[in-house]
C-alpha positions as CSV (number, residue, x, y, z in Angstrom):
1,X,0.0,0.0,0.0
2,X,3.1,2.5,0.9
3,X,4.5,1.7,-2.4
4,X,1.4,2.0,-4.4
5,X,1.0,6.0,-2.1
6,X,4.8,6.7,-3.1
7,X,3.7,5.9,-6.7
8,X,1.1,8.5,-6.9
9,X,2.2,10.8,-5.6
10,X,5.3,10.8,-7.5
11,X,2.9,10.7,-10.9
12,X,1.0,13.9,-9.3
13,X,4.3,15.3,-8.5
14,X,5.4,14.6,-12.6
15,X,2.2,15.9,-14.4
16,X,2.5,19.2,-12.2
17,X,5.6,19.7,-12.9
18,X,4.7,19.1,-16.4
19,X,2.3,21.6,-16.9
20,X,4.6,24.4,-15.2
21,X,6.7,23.9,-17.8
22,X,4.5,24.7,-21.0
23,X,5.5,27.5,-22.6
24,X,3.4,30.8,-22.2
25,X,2.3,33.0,-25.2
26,X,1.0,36.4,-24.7
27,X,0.6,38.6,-27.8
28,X,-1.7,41.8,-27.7
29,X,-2.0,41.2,-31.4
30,X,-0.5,44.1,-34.2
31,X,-0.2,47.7,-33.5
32,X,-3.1,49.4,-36.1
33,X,-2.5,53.0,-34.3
34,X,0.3,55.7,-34.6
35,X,1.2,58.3,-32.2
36,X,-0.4,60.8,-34.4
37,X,-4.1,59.1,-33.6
38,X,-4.0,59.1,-30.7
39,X,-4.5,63.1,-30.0
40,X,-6.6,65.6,-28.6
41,X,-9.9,66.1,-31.0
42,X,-9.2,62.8,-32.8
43,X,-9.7,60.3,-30.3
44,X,-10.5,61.8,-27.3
45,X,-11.4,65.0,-26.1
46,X,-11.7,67.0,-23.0
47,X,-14.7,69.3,-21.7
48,X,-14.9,71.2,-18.1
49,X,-18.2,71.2,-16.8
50,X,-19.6,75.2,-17.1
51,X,-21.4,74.9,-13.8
52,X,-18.0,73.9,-11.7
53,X,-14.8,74.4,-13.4
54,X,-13.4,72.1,-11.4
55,X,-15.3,68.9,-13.2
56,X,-13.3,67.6,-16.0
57,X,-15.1,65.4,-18.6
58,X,-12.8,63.2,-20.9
59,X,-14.5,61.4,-23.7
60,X,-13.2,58.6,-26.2
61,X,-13.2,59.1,-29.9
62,X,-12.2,55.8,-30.7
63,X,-13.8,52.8,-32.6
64,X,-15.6,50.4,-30.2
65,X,-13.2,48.1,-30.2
66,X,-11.0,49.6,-28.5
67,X,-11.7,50.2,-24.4
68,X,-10.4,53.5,-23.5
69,X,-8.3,53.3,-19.8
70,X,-8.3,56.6,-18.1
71,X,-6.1,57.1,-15.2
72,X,-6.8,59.9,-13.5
73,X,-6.2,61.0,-9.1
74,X,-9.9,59.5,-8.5
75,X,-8.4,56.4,-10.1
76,X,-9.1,54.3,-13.3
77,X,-12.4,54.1,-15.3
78,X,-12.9,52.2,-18.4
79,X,-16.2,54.4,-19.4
80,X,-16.3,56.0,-22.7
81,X,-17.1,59.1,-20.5
């Protein structure tokens, strides 16, 4: 019976370490953007509210499928708006 445990678990012990080994891929896929659109007035632009100056409103331009990530001192928001 001790044998049979040892043999188990070794096997266990094999196929984990098996799968740890697989090679990862991570691609994001090719860049269809340049630098020049992505600025102000082509894909995304930026209002202040007229009641409170201090409310900024920041709006994505961009095709659907792309999911705009603002970062901002409130923190992130993926919302078009």
């Amino acid at each position: 019976m001790k044998k049979i445990l040892h043999a188990v678990m070794a096997l266990i012990a094999l196929m984990t370490m098996a799968g740890a080994c697989s090679p990862e891929k991570y691609a994001l896929g090719e860049i269809d953007l340049s630098p020049a659109q992505l600025t102000e007035g082509k894909s995304y632009r930026i209002e202040h509210d007229a009641n409170n100056p201090n409310i900024v409103y920041l709006t994505s331009l961009m095709d659907p499928k792309y999911t705009a990530l603002w970062e901002h001192p409130q923190g992130r928001s993926q919302d078009k708006r």
